[in-house]
N, C-alpha and C positions, 0 to 999 in steps of 0.2 A: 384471743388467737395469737398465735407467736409468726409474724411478718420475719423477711429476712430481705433488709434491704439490698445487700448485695450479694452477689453469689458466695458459693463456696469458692470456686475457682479463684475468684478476686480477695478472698480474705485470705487463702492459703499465703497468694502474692504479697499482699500489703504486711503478714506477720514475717516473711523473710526478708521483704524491704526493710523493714523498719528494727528489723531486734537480731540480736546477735545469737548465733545458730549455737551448739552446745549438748447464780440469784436465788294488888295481885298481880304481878309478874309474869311472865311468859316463858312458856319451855322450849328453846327452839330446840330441833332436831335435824342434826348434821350426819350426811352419808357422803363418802367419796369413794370412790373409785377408778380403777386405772384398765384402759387398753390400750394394745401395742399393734401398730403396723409396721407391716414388717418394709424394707424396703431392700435394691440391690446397689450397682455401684462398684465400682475399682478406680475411680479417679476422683480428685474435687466437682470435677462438671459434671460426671455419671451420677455423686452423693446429689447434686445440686437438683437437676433433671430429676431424680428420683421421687423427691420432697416435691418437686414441683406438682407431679402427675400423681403420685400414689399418698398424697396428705387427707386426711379429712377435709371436706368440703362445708364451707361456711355459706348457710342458707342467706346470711343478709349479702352478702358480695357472689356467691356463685363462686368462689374462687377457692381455690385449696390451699391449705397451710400446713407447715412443716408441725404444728403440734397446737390441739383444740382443748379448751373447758365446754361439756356440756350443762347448761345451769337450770333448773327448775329447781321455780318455788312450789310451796304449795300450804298446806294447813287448813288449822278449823278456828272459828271462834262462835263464842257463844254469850245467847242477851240476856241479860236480867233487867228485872222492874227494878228502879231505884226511885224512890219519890214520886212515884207514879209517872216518872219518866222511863224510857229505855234506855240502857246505858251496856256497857262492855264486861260482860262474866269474865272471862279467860281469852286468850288469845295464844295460841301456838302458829308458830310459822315451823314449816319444814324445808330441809334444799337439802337437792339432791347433785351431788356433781360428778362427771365423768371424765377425768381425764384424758384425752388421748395423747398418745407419745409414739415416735417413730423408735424402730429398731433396725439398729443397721446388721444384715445377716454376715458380712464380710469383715467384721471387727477384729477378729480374732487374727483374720492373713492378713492386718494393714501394716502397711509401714510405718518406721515411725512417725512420720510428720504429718500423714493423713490422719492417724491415728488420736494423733495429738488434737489437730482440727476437731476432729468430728466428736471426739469425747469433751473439747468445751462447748462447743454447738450444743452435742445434746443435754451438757450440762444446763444452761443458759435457757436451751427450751422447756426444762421440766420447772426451773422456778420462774419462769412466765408464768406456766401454767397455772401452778400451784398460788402464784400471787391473784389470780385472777378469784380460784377459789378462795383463797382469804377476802379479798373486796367483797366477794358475794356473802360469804358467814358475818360479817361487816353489817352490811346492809339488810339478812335477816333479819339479826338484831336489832338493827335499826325501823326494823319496821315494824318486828313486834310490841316496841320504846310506840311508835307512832300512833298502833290502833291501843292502846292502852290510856294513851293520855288522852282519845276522843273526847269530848262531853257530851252527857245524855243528849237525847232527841226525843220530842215529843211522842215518836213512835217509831218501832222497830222498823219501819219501813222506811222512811228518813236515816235510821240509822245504818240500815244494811248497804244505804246510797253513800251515806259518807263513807265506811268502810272500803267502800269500791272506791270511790274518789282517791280516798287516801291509798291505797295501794297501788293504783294506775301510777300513782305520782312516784311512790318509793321507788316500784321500779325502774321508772324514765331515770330518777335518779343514779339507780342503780346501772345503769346502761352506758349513763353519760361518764360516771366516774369509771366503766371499764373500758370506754371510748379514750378516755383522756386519756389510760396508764398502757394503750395500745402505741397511740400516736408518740408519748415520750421514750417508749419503749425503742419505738422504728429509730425514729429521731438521732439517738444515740447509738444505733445499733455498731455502726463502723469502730466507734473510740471504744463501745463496753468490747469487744472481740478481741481488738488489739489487747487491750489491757487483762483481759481475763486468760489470751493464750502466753504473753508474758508470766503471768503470775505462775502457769501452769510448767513454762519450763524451767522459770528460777527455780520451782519448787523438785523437780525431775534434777536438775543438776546438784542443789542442795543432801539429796539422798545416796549419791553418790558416793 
Protein backbone atom coordinates (compact mmCIF):
# COMPACT_ATOMS: atom_id res chain seq x y z
CA UNK A 1 0.00 0.00 0.00
CA UNK A 2 1.49 3.49 -0.78
CA UNK A 3 1.49 5.74 2.71
CA UNK A 4 2.06 9.52 2.37
CA UNK A 5 3.72 10.61 5.06
CA UNK A 6 3.10 14.13 4.67
CA UNK A 7 0.49 16.06 3.13
CA UNK A 8 0.22 17.34 -0.13
CA UNK A 9 -0.14 20.70 1.16
CA UNK A 10 3.23 20.48 3.00
CA UNK A 11 5.11 18.87 -0.01
CA UNK A 12 3.68 21.56 -2.35
CA UNK A 13 5.50 24.05 0.47
CA UNK A 14 8.80 22.31 1.08
CA UNK A 15 9.40 21.98 -3.22
CA UNK A 16 9.16 25.84 -3.39
CA UNK A 17 11.10 26.24 -0.10
CA UNK A 18 13.75 24.42 -1.11
CA UNK A 19 14.27 24.56 -5.23
CA UNK A 20 14.26 27.31 -7.52
CA UNK A 21 11.00 28.20 -9.25
CA UNK A 22 11.42 28.23 -13.39
CA UNK A 23 9.72 4.37 -9.01
CA UNK A 24 10.48 -30.79 -12.61
CA UNK A 25 10.09 -27.31 -12.42
CA UNK A 26 7.10 -25.15 -11.80
CA UNK A 27 4.80 -23.02 -14.11
CA UNK A 28 3.95 -20.13 -12.27
CA UNK A 29 1.07 -18.02 -13.55
CA UNK A 30 1.09 -14.32 -13.44
CA UNK A 31 -2.14 -11.97 -13.95
CA UNK A 32 -2.27 -8.09 -13.30
CA UNK A 33 -4.41 -5.84 -13.36
CA UNK A 34 -5.35 -2.09 -12.90
CA UNK A 35 -8.43 -0.01 -11.35
CA UNK A 36 -8.82 3.58 -11.06
CA UNK A 37 -10.67 5.81 -8.47
CA UNK A 38 -11.48 8.60 -9.28
CA UNK A 39 -11.03 11.44 -7.06
CA UNK A 40 -11.86 15.66 -6.76
CA UNK A 41 -9.80 18.54 -5.43
CA UNK A 42 -8.66 22.20 -6.63
CA UNK A 43 -6.07 22.74 -4.12
CA UNK A 44 -2.92 20.61 -2.42
CA UNK A 45 -5.27 20.17 0.76
CA UNK A 46 -8.51 19.38 -1.37
CA UNK A 47 -5.89 16.53 -3.56
CA UNK A 48 -4.69 15.63 0.07
CA UNK A 49 -8.34 15.26 1.77
CA UNK A 50 -9.44 13.49 -1.24
CA UNK A 51 -6.72 10.43 -1.03
CA UNK A 52 -7.47 10.50 2.36
CA UNK A 53 -11.40 9.60 2.23
CA UNK A 54 -11.91 8.24 -1.27
CA UNK A 55 -8.46 5.58 -1.30
CA UNK A 56 -9.02 1.88 -1.14
CA UNK A 57 -9.30 0.57 2.18
CA UNK A 58 -6.58 -1.72 3.76
CA UNK A 59 -8.33 -4.55 5.70
CA UNK A 60 -5.09 -5.14 8.07
CA UNK A 61 -5.25 -1.23 9.29
CA UNK A 62 -8.83 -0.11 8.48
CA UNK A 63 -7.23 2.73 7.04
CA UNK A 64 -7.39 4.13 3.38
CA UNK A 65 -4.53 4.73 1.15
CA UNK A 66 -3.75 6.82 -1.60
CA UNK A 67 -3.06 3.56 -4.11
CA UNK A 68 -3.40 -0.44 -3.24
CA UNK A 69 -1.87 -3.94 -4.64
CA UNK A 70 -4.52 -6.67 -4.31
CA UNK A 71 -2.35 -9.99 -3.90
CA UNK A 72 -3.69 -13.58 -4.07
CA UNK A 73 -1.97 -16.66 -4.37
CA UNK A 74 -3.24 -19.74 -5.36
CA UNK A 75 -2.35 -23.04 -7.45
CA UNK A 76 -2.34 -26.78 -7.56
CA UNK A 77 0.20 -29.42 -7.02
CA UNK A 78 0.25 -32.98 -7.35
CA UNK A 79 1.83 -36.41 -5.52
CA UNK A 80 3.45 -39.26 -6.97
CA UNK A 81 4.86 -42.55 -5.57
CA UNK A 82 8.58 -42.43 -5.59
CA UNK A 83 10.32 -45.39 -3.92
CA UNK A 84 7.33 -46.19 -2.30
CA UNK A 85 7.52 -42.91 -0.65
CA UNK A 86 5.22 -39.74 -1.54
CA UNK A 87 6.91 -37.07 -3.01
CA UNK A 88 6.07 -33.83 -5.37
CA UNK A 89 4.71 -34.45 -9.07
CA UNK A 90 4.50 -30.78 -10.29
CA UNK A 91 3.77 -27.70 -8.48
CA UNK A 92 2.22 -24.48 -10.11
CA UNK A 93 1.67 -21.47 -8.04
CA UNK A 94 -0.68 -18.75 -9.53
CA UNK A 95 -1.05 -14.84 -8.35
CA UNK A 96 -3.23 -12.69 -9.15
CA UNK A 97 -2.74 -8.86 -8.62
CA UNK A 98 -4.97 -5.77 -8.74
CA UNK A 99 -3.72 -2.61 -8.80
CA UNK A 100 -5.53 0.25 -7.67
CA UNK A 101 -4.52 3.72 -8.49
CA UNK A 102 -6.26 7.17 -8.01
CA UNK A 103 -7.19 9.47 -10.80
CA UNK A 104 -7.39 12.86 -10.45
CA UNK A 105 -10.65 14.26 -12.58
CA UNK A 106 -9.24 18.11 -12.33
CA UNK A 107 -5.78 17.40 -14.12
CA UNK A 108 -6.56 18.75 -17.12
CA UNK A 109 -7.65 22.62 -15.43
CA UNK A 110 -4.55 22.40 -13.02
CA UNK A 111 -2.14 24.88 -12.74
CA UNK A 112 0.98 24.53 -13.16
CA UNK A 113 2.56 23.71 -10.05
CA UNK A 114 -0.28 21.59 -8.73
CA UNK A 115 -0.04 20.09 -11.78
CA UNK A 116 3.39 19.40 -11.36
CA UNK A 117 2.89 18.01 -7.67
CA UNK A 118 0.33 15.76 -8.42
CA UNK A 119 1.68 14.13 -11.71
CA UNK A 120 4.93 13.11 -9.53
CA UNK A 121 2.74 11.81 -6.62
CA UNK A 122 0.95 9.92 -8.82
CA UNK A 123 3.87 9.04 -10.60
CA UNK A 124 5.72 7.74 -7.36
CA UNK A 125 2.36 5.99 -6.28
CA UNK A 126 1.94 3.55 -9.45
CA UNK A 127 5.79 2.24 -8.99
CA UNK A 128 4.94 1.59 -5.33
CA UNK A 129 2.45 -0.18 -6.46
CA UNK A 130 3.83 -2.04 -9.20
CA UNK A 131 7.12 -2.74 -6.80
CA UNK A 132 4.87 -4.47 -4.44
CA UNK A 133 3.53 -6.67 -7.40
CA UNK A 134 7.13 -7.52 -8.33
CA UNK A 135 8.08 -8.71 -4.57
CA UNK A 136 4.94 -10.75 -4.84
CA UNK A 137 5.83 -12.69 -8.66
CA UNK A 138 9.40 -12.88 -6.39
CA UNK A 139 8.07 -14.80 -3.82
CA UNK A 140 5.81 -16.99 -6.24
CA UNK A 141 8.63 -18.15 -7.62
CA UNK A 142 10.07 -18.59 -4.61
CA UNK A 143 7.62 -20.77 -3.35
CA UNK A 144 7.09 -22.82 -6.20
CA UNK A 145 11.66 -23.34 -5.78
CA UNK A 146 10.28 -24.32 -2.08
CA UNK A 147 7.46 -27.08 -2.65
CA UNK A 148 9.81 -28.56 -5.23
CA UNK A 149 12.70 -29.11 -3.33
CA UNK A 150 10.33 -30.90 -0.45
CA UNK A 151 11.53 -34.64 0.24
CA UNK A 152 9.32 -37.47 0.06
CA UNK A 153 7.14 -38.41 3.13
CA UNK A 154 6.25 -41.76 4.04
CA UNK A 155 2.76 -40.78 2.96
CA UNK A 156 0.78 -38.42 1.10
CA UNK A 157 -0.75 -37.29 4.18
CA UNK A 158 2.50 -36.12 6.03
CA UNK A 159 3.22 -34.76 2.80
CA UNK A 160 0.02 -32.71 2.09
CA UNK A 161 1.10 -31.26 5.92
CA UNK A 162 4.43 -30.21 5.02
CA UNK A 163 3.17 -28.65 1.79
CA UNK A 164 0.85 -26.57 4.21
CA UNK A 165 3.71 -25.90 6.41
CA UNK A 166 5.84 -24.73 3.82
CA UNK A 167 3.46 -22.42 2.31
CA UNK A 168 2.08 -20.78 5.77
CA UNK A 169 5.68 -19.91 5.95
CA UNK A 170 6.42 -18.47 2.12
CA UNK A 171 3.82 -16.34 2.70
CA UNK A 172 4.64 -14.86 6.24
CA UNK A 173 7.69 -14.44 4.29
CA UNK A 174 6.00 -12.94 1.79
CA UNK A 175 4.25 -10.42 4.05
CA UNK A 176 7.30 -9.44 6.05
CA UNK A 177 9.26 -8.58 2.92
CA UNK A 178 6.25 -6.29 1.75
CA UNK A 179 6.04 -4.84 5.30
CA UNK A 180 9.65 -3.95 5.23
CA UNK A 181 9.62 -2.19 1.43
CA UNK A 182 6.41 -0.21 3.03
CA UNK A 183 8.04 1.13 6.08
CA UNK A 184 11.43 2.11 3.94
CA UNK A 185 9.14 3.51 1.47
CA UNK A 186 7.23 5.96 4.19
CA UNK A 187 10.55 6.47 5.74
CA UNK A 188 12.01 8.24 2.84
CA UNK A 189 9.01 9.59 1.68
CA UNK A 190 9.79 13.62 2.41
CA UNK A 191 13.57 13.38 0.53
CA UNK A 192 12.16 10.78 -2.49
CA UNK A 193 9.40 13.90 -3.31
CA UNK A 194 11.70 16.66 -3.10
CA UNK A 195 14.11 15.03 -5.26
CA UNK A 196 11.65 13.43 -7.74
CA UNK A 197 9.68 16.97 -8.29
CA UNK A 198 13.25 18.65 -8.81
CA UNK A 199 14.20 16.04 -11.35
CA UNK A 200 10.67 16.93 -12.89
CA UNK A 201 11.22 20.58 -13.41
CA UNK A 202 14.85 20.51 -14.41
CA UNK A 203 13.58 18.34 -16.97
CA UNK A 204 10.37 20.87 -17.91
CA UNK A 205 12.85 23.65 -18.12
CA UNK A 206 15.51 21.66 -20.10
CA UNK A 207 12.66 21.35 -23.05
CA UNK A 208 12.24 24.55 -23.37
Amino acid sequence: MYRVRAPLKAALVAFFVGLPLGSAAGETVFSKTFTYFSIGGRTAAELDKALATAGPVMTSTGARHPGATRIKFGGTITYVSRGGRCAIGTARVTLSTRIILPRWKYRKQAGRDLALVWDTLASDIKRHEERHAEIARNHARQMEKAFMALKPEADCERMQAKVARTSAAEVENHDKDQARFDRTEAANFDRRMIRLLQYRLESIKERR
